[in-house]
C-alpha positions as CSV (number, residue, x, y, z in Angstrom):
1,X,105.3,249.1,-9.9
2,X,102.0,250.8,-10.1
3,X,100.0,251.3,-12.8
4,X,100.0,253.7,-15.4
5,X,97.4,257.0,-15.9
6,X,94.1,256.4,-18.3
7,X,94.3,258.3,-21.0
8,X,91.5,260.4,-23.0
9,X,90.0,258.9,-25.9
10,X,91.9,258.7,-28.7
11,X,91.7,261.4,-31.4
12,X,91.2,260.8,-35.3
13,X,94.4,259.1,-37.3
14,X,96.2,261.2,-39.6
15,X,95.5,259.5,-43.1
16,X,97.7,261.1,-45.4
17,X,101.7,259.9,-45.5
18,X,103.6,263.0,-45.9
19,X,106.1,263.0,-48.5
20,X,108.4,264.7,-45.7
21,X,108.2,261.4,-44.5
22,X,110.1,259.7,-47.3
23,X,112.6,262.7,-47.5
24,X,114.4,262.8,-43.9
25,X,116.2,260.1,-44.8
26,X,119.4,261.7,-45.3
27,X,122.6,260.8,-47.3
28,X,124.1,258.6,-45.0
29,X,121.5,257.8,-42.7
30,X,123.0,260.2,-40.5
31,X,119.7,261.5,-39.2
32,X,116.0,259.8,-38.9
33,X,113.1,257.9,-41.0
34,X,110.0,258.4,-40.0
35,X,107.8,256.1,-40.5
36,X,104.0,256.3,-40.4
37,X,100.7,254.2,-39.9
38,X,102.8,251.5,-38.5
39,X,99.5,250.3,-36.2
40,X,96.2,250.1,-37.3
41,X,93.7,252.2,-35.4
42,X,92.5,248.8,-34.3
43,X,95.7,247.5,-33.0
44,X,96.6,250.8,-31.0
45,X,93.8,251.2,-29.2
46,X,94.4,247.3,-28.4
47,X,98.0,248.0,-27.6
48,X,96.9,251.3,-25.3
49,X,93.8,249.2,-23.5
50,X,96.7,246.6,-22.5
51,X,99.4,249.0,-21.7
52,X,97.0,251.0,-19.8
53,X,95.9,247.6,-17.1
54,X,99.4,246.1,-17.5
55,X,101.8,246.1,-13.9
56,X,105.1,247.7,-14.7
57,X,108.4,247.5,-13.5
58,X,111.6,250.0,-12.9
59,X,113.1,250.5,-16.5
60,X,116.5,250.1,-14.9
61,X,116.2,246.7,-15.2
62,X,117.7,246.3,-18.8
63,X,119.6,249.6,-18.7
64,X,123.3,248.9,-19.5
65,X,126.3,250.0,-17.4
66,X,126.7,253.5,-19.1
67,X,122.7,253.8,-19.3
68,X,121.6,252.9,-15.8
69,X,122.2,256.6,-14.1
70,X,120.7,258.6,-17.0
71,X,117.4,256.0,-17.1
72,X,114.3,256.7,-15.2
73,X,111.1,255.0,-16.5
74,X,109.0,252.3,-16.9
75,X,108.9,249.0,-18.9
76,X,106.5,246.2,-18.9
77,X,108.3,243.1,-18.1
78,X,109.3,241.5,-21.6
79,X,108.2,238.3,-20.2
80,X,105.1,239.5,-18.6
81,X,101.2,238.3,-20.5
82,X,101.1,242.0,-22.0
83,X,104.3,242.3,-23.4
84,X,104.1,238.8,-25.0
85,X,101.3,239.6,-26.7
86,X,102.0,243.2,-27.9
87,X,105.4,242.3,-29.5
88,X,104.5,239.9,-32.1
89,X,101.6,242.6,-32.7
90,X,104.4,245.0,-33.3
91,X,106.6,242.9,-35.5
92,X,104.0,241.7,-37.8
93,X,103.3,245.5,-38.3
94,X,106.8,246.2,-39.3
95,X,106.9,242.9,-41.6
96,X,103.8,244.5,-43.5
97,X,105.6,247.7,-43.6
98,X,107.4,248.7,-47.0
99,X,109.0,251.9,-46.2
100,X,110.5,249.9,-43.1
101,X,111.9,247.0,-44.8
102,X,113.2,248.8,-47.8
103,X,114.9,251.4,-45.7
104,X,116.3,249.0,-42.6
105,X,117.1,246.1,-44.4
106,X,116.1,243.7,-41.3
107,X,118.2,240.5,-40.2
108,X,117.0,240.4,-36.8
109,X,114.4,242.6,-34.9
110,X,114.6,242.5,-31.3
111,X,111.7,241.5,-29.4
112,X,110.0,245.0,-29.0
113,X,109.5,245.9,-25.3
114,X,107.4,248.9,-23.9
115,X,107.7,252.0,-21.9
116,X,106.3,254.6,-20.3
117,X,107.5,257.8,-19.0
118,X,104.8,259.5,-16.2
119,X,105.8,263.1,-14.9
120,X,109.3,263.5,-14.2
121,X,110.4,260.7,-15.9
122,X,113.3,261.2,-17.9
123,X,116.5,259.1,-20.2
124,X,119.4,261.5,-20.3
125,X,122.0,261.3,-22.8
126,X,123.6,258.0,-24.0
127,X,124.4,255.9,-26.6
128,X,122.9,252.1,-27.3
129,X,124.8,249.3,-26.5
130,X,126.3,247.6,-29.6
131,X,125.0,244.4,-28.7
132,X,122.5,243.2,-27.1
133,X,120.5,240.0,-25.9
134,X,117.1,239.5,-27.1
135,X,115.2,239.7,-23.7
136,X,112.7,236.0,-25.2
137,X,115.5,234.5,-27.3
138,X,118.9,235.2,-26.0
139,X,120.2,235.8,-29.5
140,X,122.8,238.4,-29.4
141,X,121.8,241.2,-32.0
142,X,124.2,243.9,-33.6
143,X,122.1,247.0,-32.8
144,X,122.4,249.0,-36.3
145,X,118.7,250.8,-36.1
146,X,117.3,251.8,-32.9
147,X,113.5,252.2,-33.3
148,X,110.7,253.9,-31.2
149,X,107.1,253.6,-32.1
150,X,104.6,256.5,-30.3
151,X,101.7,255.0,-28.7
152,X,100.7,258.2,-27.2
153,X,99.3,261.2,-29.0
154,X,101.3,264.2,-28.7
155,X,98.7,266.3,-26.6
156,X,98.3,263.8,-24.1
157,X,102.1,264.5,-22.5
158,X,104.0,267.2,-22.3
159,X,107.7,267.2,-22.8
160,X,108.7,263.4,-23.6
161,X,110.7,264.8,-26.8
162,X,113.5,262.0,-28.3
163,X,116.0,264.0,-29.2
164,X,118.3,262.9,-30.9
165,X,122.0,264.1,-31.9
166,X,124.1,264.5,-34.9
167,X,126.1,266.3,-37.4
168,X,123.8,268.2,-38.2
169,X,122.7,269.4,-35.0
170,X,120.4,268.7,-32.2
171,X,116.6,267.0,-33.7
172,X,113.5,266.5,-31.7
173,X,111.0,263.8,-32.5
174,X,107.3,264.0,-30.9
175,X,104.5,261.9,-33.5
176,X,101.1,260.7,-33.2
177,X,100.8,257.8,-32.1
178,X,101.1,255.1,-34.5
179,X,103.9,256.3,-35.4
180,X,107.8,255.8,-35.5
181,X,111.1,256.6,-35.6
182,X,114.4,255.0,-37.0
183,X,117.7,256.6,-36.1
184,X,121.2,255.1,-36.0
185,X,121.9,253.1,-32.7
186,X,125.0,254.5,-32.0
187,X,123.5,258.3,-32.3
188,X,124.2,260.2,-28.9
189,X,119.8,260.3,-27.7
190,X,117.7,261.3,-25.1
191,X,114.1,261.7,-23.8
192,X,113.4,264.8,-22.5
193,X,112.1,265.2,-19.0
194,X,107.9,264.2,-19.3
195,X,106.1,267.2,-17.3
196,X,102.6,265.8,-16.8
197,X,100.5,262.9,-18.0
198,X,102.3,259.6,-19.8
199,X,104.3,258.9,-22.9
200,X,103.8,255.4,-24.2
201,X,106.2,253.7,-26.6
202,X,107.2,250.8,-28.2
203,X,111.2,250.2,-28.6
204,X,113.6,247.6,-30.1
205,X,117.2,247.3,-31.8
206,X,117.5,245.4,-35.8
207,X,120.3,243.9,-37.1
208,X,120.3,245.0,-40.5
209,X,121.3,243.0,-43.6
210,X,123.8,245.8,-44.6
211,X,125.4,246.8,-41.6
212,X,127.6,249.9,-43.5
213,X,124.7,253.3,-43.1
214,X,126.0,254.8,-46.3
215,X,125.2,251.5,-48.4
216,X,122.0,251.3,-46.9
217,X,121.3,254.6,-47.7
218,X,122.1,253.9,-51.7
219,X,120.1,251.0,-51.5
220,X,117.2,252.9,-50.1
221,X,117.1,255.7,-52.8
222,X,117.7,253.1,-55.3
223,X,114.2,251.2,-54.5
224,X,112.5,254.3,-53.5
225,X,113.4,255.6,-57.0
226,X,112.0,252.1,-58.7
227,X,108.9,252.5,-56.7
228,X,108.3,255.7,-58.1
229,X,109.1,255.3,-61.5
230,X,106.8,252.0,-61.5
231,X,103.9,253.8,-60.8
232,X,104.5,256.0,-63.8
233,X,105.9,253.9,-66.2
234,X,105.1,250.5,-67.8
235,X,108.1,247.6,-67.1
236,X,110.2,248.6,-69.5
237,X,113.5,247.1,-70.0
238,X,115.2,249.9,-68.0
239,X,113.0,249.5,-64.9
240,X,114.4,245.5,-65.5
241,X,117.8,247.2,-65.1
242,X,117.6,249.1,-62.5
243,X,115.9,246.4,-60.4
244,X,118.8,244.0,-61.3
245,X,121.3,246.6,-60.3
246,X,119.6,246.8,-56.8
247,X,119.7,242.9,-56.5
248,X,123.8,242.9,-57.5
249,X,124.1,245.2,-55.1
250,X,122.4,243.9,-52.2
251,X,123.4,240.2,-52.9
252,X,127.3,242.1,-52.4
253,X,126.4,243.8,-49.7
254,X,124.2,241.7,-47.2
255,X,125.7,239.7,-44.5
256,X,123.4,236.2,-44.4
């Protein structure tokens, strides 16, 4: 395939974390995490330059049976020079990343691949494949978390939205780059139709430790809440608690 459109030059990070950002969790992981400063400004503007000279290929490729009609994009070959290099970028980023660990639990994180979607380019509705094969490895992976890290900046596409449905309703997701998303995998997603120059994204399944959402989702609020009350409070005895009671938890819950 050809090659993808320069972009302009990137604008200023955003350097504050919203606390929105730690709220939109909800109770049962129903709906998304977002998750910000994944990439260093160094490492985006890496990932962009070799994204930007890289040769793509039909996204089709690793669409599955239900996916293939609704898919129109691009990928970089997984096993291609840019894509090998860019996903062990991406998973050391979500290995330093605590709000990602504590709220996904990860087992196994696919080998992130890459997309783009130019004008026209769309991914109508559908639902993630339970399994799938790691596109390096061949290890079959339980897809519990679908993930989608922005490597664009919202101005530099129009349309492009993930949208993503549940029972709560309809919600689009559009960050700055840098950025990303965690929704369930078997949430009923799309990306809306791209109208003019390119969206760039990083994407990949996890197997969590704790496949149930709703235990997850205790286990989440329960560190979140030790964080907090670290920062304010010496270790006292009921911090010791607390942490213990997360441990009992997760030692019940994970699947090793």
């Amino acid at each position: 395939m050809g090659r993808i459109h320069h972009h302009r030059t990137l604008p200023p990070r955003l350097q504050k974390i919203p606390r929105a950002a730690e709220q939109s969790f909800f109770q049962e992981i129903s709906m998304l995490l977002r998750i910000p400063d994944v990439l260093t400004r160094e490492e985006l503007a890496l990932a962009r330059r070799m994204m930007v000279s890289a040769q793509w290929q039909d996204g089709r490729v690793t669409a599955g049976h239900q996916a293939i009609e609704m898919k129109n994009n691009l990928q970089l070959p997984p096993t291609g020079d840019a894509a090998r290099e860019l996903a062990p970028l991406v998973q050391r980023a979500l290995a330093r990343n605590p709000l990602f660990m504590s709220a996904v639990l990860p087992k196994v994180v696919m080998t992130p691949m890459f997309n783009c979607y130019q004008s026209g380019m769309t991914y109508g509705n559908h639902v993630d494949n339970a399994v799938r094969s790691d596109p390096l490895t061949g290890q079959h992976v339980r897809t519990d978390i679908s993930c989608t890290l922005f490597l664009s900046e919202p101005q530099e596409y129009e349309g492009g939205e993930l949208v993503v449905e549940d029972t709560y309703g309809s919600h689009s997701v559009k960050l700055p780059a840098g950025e990303m998303i965690v929704y369930p995998s078997g949430s009923l997603h799309r990306v809306e139709p791209v109208r003019a120059g390119a969206r760039l994204a990083s994407f990949m399944w996890v197997q969590s430790l704790v496949r149930d959402a709703s235990r997850r989702a205790i286990l989440f609020e329960m560190d979140r809440s030790v964080m907090n009350l670290r920062q304010k409070l010496d270790n006292c005895q009921e911090l010791v608690d607390l942490t213990a009671c997360y441990h009992k938890l997760l030692q019940q819950w994970a699947e090793i």
